[in-house]
C-alpha positions in Angstrom: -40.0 24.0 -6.8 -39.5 20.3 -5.4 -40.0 19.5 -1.7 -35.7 19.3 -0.8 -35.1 22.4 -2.7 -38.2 24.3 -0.8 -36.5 22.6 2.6 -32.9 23.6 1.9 -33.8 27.4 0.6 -35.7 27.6 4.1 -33.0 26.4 6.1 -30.0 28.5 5.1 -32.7 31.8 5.3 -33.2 30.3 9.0 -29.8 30.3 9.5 -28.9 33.5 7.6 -31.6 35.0 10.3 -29.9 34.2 13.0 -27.7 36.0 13.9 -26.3 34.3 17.9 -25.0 31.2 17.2 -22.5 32.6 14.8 -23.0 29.5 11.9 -23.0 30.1 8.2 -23.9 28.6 5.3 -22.7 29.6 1.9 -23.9 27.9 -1.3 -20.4 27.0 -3.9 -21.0 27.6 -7.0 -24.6 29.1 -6.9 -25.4 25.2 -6.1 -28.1 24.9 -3.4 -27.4 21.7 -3.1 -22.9 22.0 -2.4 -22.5 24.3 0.8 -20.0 25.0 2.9 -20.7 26.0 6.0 -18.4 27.2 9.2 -18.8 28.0 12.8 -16.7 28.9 15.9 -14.4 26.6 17.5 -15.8 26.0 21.1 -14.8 28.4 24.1 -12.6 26.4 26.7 -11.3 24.1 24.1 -7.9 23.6 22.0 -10.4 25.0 19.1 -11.2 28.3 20.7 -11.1 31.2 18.5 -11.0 29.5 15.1 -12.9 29.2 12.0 -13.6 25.7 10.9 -15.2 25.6 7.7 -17.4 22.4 6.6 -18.5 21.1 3.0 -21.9 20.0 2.5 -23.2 17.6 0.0 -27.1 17.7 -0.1 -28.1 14.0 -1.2 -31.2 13.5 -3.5 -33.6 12.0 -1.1 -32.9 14.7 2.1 -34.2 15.1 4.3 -34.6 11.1 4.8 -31.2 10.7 4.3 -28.3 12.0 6.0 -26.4 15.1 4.6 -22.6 14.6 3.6 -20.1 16.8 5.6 -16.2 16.8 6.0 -14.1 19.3 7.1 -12.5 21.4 5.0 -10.1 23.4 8.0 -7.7 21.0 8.9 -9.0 19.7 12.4 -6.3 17.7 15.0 -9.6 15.6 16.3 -10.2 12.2 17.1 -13.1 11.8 15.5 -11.8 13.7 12.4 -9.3 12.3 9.7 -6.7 14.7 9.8 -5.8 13.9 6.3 -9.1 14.3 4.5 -11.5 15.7 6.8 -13.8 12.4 7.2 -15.9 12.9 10.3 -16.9 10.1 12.3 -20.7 11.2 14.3 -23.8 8.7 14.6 -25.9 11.6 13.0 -24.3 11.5 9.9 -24.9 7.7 9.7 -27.5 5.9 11.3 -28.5 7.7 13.9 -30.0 10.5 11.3 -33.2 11.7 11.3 -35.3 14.2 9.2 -35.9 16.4 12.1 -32.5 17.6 11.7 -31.3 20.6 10.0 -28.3 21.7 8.3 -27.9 23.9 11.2 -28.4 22.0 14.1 -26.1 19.1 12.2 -23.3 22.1 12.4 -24.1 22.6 16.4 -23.7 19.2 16.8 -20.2 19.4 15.1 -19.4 22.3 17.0 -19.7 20.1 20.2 -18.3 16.7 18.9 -15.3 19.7 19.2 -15.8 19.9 22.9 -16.4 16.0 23.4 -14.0 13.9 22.0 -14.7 9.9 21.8 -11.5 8.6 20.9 -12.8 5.1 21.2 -14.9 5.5 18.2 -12.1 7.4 16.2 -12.3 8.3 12.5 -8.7 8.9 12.8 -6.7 5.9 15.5 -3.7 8.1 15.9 -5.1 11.1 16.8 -6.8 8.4 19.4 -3.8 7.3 20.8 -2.2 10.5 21.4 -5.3 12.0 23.3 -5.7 8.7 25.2 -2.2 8.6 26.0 -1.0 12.4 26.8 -4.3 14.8 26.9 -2.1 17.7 27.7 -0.1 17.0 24.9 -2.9 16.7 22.7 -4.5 19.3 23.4 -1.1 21.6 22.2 -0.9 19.6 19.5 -5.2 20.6 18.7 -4.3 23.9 20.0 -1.2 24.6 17.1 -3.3 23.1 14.2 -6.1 25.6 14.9 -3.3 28.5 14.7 -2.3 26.9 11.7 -5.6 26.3 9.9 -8.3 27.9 11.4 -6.6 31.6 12.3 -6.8 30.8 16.1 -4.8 32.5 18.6 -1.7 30.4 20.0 -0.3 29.3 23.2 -1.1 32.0 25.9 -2.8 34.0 23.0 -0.4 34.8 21.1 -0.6 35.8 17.5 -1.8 33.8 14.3 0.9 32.1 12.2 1.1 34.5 8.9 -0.2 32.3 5.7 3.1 30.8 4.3 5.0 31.3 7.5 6.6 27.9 8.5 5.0 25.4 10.3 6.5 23.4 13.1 6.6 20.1 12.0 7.1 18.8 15.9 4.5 20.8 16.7 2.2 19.6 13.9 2.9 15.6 15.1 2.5 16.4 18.9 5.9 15.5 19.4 8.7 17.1 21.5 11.7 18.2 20.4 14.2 16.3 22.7 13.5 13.1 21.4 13.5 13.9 17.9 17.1 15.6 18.3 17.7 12.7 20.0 17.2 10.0 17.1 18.3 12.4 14.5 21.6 12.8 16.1 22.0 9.1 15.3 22.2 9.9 11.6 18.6 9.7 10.7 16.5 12.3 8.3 14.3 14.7 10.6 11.2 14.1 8.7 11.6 9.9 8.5 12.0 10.7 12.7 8.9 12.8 13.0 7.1 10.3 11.1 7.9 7.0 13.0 7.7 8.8 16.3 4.4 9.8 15.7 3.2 6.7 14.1 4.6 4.9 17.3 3.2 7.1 19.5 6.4 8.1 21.3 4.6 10.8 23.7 4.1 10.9 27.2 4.0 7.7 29.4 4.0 5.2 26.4 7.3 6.3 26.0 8.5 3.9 28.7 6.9 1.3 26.3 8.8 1.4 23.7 12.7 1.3 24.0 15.2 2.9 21.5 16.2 -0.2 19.6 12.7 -0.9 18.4 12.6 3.1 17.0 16.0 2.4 15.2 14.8 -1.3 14.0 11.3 1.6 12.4 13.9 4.0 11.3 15.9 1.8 9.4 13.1 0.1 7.2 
């Protein structure tokens, strides 16, 4: 048995073995080397009471080189593409080192969750919308991990059923008002979403960005 196979075997038993911080890794497809591997979203964040599940890609010359990870639970995160899961952390670039473990990688995850750094952002709209409205953010993190991740909604409420419709206002971090408001001009509701959120029409930038300039978007 080579050196990273010996080192990867030990880690998931370690992790398998303990049984408080609640992190799991599963091999896919009987491959030691292609995990997945999930945790808790973070008490007192829009995250709380989800599952977010993670693949890992063990690279040829680990532990000296970093493991791959992206999420595979849709994640409304700064530091997260929301489209493909990309995950922007030093650990997983430079600042690696072969002390690390596939578990303590995970932790660290777990609380890029509670520490956002939306001037380093994997994903620039996401950014925005935390830097501009936190409180509208953190609904919008807050609904995705309903969605995805089987969390608990707004005040606790239930989990959205799988195939039960999403809220596509929601889903952007937009409110309602103003997309009624530009869709009563004639406009498709999705095209609306869409240039709202990709102009960042939410809390106090609004007063940036006057209506002429959202009709010159809507009509390209």
């Amino acid at each position: 048995m080579d050196a990273r196979l010996r080192r990867v075997n030990k880690e998931i038993a370690d992790c398998k073995n303990d049984k408080t911080s609640h992190i799991s890794i599963d091999l896919v497809d009987n491959s030691p080397f292609h995990l997945r591997g999930s945790f808790d979203g973070p008490e007192g964040t829009p995250y709380e009471g989800g599952r977010f599940e993670v693949d890992i890609v063990i690279p040829e010359s680990y532990p000296f080189q970093p493991v791959k990870m992206r999420f595979l639970t849709r994640v409304y995160h700064p530091n997260v593409s929301s489209a493909s899961g990309a995950i922007c952390l030093d650990i997983l670039k430079d600042a690696w080192s072969p002390v690390l473990t596939l578990k303590s990688t995970l932790i660290s995850l777990q609380s890029l969750l509670c520490s956002p750094e939306p001037r380093d952002p994997q994903d620039a709209e996401v950014a925005k919308h935390y830097m501009t409205s936190k409180e509208s953010f953190e609904e919008t993190a807050r609904y995705w991990t309903q969605i995805y991740a089987g969390g608990p909604g707004k005040d606790g409420k239930g989990v959205v059923q799988k195939g039960g419709a999403k809220d596509e206002i929601a889903m952007a971090g937009l409110n309602k008002a103003h997309v009624d408001q530009f869709e009563a001009l004639g406009f498709d509701r999705s095209k609306v979403i869409d240039v709202l959120r990709r102009m960042n029409y939410r809390g106090a930038n609004i007063a940036n960005i006057n209506d002429d300039r959202v009709v010159e978007e809507l009509l390209k």
